[in-house]
Chimera marker file (.cmm) of the C-alpha trace (Angstrom):
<marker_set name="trace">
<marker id="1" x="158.831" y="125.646" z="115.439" r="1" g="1" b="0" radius="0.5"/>
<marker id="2" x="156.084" y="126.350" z="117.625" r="1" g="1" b="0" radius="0.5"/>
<marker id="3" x="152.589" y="124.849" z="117.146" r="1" g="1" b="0" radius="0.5"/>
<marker id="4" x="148.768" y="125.919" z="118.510" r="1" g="1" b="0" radius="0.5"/>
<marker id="5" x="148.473" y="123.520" z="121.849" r="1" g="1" b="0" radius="0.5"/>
<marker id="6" x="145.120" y="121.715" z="120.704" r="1" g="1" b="0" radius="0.5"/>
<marker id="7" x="147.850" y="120.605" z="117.606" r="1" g="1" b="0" radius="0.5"/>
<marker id="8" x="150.510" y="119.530" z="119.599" r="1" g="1" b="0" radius="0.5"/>
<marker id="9" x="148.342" y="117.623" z="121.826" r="1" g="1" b="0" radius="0.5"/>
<marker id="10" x="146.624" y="115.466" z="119.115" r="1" g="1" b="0" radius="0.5"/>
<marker id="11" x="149.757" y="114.667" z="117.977" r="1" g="1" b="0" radius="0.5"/>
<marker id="12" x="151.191" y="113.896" z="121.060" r="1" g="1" b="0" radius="0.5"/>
<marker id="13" x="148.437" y="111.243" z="121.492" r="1" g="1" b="0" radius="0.5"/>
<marker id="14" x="148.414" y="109.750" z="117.936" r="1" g="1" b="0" radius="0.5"/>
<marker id="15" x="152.422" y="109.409" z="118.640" r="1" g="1" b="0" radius="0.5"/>
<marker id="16" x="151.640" y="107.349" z="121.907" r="1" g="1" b="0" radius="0.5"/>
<marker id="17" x="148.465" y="105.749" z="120.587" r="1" g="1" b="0" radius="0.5"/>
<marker id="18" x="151.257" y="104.711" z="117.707" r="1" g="1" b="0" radius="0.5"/>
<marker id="19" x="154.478" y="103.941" z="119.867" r="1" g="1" b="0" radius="0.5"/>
<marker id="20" x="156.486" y="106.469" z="117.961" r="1" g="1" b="0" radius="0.5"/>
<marker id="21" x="157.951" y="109.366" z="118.714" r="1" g="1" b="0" radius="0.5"/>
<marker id="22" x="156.475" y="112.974" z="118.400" r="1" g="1" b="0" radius="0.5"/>
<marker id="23" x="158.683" y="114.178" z="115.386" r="1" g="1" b="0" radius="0.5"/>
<marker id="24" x="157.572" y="111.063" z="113.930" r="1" g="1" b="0" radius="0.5"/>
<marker id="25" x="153.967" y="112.396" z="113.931" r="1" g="1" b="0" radius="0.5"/>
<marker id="26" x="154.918" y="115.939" z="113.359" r="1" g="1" b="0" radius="0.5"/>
<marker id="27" x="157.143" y="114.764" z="110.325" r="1" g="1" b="0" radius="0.5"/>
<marker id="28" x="154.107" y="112.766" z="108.881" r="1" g="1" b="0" radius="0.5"/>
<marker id="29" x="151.488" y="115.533" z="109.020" r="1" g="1" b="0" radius="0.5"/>
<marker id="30" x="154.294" y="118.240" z="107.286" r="1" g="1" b="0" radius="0.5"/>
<marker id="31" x="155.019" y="115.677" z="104.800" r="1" g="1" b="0" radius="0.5"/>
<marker id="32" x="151.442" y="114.548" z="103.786" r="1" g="1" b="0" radius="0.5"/>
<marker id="33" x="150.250" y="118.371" z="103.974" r="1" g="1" b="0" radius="0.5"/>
<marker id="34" x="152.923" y="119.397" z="101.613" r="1" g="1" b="0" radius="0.5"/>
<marker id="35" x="151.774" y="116.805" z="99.633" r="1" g="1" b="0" radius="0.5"/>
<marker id="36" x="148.494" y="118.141" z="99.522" r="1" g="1" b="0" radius="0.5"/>
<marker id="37" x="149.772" y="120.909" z="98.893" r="1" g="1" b="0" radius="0.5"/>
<marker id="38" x="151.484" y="120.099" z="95.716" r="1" g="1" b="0" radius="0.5"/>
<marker id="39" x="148.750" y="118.282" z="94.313" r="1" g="1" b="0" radius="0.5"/>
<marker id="40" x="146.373" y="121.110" z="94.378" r="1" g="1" b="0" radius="0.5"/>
<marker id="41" x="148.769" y="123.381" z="92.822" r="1" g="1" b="0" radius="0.5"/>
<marker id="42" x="149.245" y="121.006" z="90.139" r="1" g="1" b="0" radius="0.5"/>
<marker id="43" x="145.439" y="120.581" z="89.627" r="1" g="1" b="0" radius="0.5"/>
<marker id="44" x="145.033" y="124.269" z="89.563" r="1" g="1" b="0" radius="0.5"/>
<marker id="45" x="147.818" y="124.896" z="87.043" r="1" g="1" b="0" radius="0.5"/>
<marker id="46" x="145.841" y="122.131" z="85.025" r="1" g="1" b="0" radius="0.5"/>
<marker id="47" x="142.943" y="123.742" z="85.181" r="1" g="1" b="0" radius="0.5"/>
<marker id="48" x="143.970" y="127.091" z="84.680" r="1" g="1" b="0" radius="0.5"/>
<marker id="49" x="145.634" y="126.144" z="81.583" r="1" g="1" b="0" radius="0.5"/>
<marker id="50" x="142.594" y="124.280" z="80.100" r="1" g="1" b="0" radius="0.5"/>
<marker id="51" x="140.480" y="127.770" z="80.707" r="1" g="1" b="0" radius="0.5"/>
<marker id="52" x="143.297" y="129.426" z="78.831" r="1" g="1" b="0" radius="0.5"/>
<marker id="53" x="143.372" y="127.291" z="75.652" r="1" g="1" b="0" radius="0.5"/>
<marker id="54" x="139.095" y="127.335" z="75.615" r="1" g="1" b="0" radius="0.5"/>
<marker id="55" x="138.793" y="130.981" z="76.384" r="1" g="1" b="0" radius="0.5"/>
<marker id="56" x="137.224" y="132.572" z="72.941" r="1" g="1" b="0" radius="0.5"/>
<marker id="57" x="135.036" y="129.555" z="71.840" r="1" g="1" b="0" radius="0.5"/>
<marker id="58" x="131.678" y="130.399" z="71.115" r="1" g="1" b="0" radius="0.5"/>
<marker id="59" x="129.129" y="128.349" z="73.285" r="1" g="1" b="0" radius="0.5"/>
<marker id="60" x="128.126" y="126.309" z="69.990" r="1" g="1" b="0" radius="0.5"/>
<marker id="61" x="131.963" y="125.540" z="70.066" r="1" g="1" b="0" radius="0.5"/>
<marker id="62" x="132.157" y="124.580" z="73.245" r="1" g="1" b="0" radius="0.5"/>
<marker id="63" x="129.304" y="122.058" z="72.958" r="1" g="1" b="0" radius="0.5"/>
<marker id="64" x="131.220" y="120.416" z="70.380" r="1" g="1" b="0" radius="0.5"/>
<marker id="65" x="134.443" y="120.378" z="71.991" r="1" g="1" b="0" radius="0.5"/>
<marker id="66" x="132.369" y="118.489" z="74.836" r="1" g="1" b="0" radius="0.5"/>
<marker id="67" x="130.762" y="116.091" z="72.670" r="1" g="1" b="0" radius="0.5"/>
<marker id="68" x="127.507" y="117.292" z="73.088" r="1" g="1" b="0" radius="0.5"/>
<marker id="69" x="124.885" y="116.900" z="69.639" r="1" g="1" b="0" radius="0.5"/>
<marker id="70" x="123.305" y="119.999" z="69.130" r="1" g="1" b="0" radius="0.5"/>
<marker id="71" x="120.940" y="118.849" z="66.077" r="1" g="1" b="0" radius="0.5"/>
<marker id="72" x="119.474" y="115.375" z="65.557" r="1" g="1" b="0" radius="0.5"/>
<marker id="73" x="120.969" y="113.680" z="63.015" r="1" g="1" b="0" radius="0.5"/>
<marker id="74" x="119.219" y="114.204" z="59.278" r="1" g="1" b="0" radius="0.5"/>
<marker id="75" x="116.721" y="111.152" z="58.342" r="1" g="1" b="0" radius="0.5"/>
<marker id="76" x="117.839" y="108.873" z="55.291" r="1" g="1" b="0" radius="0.5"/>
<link id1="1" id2="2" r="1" g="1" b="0" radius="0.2"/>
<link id1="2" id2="3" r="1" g="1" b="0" radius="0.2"/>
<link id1="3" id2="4" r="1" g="1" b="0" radius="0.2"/>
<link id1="4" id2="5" r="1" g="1" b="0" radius="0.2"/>
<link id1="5" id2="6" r="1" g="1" b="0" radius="0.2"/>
<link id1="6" id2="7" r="1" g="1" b="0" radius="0.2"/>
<link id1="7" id2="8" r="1" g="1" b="0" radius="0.2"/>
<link id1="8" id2="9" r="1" g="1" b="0" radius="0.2"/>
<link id1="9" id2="10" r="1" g="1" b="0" radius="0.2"/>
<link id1="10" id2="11" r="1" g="1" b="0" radius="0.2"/>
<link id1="11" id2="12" r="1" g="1" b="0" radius="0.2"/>
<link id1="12" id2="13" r="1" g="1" b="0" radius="0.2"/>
<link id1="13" id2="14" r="1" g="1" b="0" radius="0.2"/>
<link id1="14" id2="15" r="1" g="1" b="0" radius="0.2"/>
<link id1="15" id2="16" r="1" g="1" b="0" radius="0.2"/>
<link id1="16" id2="17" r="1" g="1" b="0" radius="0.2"/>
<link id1="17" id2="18" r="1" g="1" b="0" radius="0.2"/>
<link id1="18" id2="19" r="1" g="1" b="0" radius="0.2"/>
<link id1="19" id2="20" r="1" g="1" b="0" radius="0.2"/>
<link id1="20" id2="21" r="1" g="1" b="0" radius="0.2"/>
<link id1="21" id2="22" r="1" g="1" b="0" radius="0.2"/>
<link id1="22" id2="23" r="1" g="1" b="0" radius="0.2"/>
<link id1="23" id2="24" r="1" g="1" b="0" radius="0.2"/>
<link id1="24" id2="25" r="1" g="1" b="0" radius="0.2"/>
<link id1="25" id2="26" r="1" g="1" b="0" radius="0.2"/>
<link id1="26" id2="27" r="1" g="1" b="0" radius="0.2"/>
<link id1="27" id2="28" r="1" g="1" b="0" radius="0.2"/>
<link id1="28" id2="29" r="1" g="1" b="0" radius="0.2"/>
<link id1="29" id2="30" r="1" g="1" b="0" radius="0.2"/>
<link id1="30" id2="31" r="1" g="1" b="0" radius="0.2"/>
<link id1="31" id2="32" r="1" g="1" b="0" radius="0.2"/>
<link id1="32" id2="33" r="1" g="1" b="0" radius="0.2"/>
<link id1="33" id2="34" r="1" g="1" b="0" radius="0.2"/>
<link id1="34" id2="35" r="1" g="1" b="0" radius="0.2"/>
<link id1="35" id2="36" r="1" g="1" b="0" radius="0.2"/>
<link id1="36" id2="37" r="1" g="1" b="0" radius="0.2"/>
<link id1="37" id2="38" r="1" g="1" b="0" radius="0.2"/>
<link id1="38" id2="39" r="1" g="1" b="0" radius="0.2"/>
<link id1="39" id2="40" r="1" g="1" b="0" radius="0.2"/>
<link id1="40" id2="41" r="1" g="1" b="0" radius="0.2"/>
<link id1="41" id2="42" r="1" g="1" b="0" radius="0.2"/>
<link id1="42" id2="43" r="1" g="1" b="0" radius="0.2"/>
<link id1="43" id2="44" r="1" g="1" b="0" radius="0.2"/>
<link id1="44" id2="45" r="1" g="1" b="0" radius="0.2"/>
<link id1="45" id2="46" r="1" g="1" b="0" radius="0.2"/>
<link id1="46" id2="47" r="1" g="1" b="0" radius="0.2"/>
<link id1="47" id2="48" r="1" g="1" b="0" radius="0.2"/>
<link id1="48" id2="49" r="1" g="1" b="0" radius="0.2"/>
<link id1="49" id2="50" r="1" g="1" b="0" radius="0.2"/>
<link id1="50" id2="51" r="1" g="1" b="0" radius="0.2"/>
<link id1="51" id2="52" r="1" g="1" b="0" radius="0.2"/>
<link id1="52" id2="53" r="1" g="1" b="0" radius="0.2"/>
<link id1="53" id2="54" r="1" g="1" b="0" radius="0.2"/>
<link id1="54" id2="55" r="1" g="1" b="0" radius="0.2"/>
<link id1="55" id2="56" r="1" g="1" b="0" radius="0.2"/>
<link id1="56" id2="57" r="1" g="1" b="0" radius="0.2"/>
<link id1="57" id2="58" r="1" g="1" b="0" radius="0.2"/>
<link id1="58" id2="59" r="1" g="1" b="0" radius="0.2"/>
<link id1="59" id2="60" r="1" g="1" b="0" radius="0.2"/>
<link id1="60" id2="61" r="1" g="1" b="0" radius="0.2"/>
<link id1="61" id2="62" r="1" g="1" b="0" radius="0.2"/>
<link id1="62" id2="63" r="1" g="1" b="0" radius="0.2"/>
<link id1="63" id2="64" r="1" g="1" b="0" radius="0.2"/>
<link id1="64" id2="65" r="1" g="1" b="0" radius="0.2"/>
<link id1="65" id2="66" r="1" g="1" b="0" radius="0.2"/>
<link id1="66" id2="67" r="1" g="1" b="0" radius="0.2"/>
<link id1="67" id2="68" r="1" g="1" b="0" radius="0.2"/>
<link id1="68" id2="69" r="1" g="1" b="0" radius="0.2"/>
<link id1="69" id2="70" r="1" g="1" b="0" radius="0.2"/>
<link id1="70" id2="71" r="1" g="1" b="0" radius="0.2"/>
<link id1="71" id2="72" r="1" g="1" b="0" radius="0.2"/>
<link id1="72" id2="73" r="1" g="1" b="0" radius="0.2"/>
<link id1="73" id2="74" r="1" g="1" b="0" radius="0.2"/>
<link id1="74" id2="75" r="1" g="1" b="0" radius="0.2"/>
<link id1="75" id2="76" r="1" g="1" b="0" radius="0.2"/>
</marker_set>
């Protein structure tokens, strides 16, 4: 694996700043940016499902479906 200089360098002072090695560091970053990663995958797959299931409601529909009150309520 081969990484940009300015990269390797942060990391190299984060992993003595730390007292652990470099792959320590290296390992850390891959993990929690594959993490990342994931998560926004997930939320996009969420969201592109939700935009599925409401595509074709009219805009009167929509209100509804988000709770909104489009008339005031009749007087008694």
């Amino acid at each position: 694996m081969t990484l940009p200089v300015d990269l390797l360098k942060q990391a190299q002072r984060i992993a003595r700043r730390r007292d652990v090695n470099l792959s320590t560091v290296i390992a850390e970053a891959v993990s929690e940016g594959l993490r990342v990663y994931a998560a926004t995958k997930r939320s996009e797959e969420v969201f592109n499902g939700y935009r599925k299931a409401l595509t074709g409601f009219s805009k009167d529909e929509m209100a509804i479906l988000d709770g909104v009150i489009l008339e005031l309520p009749a007087r008694r």
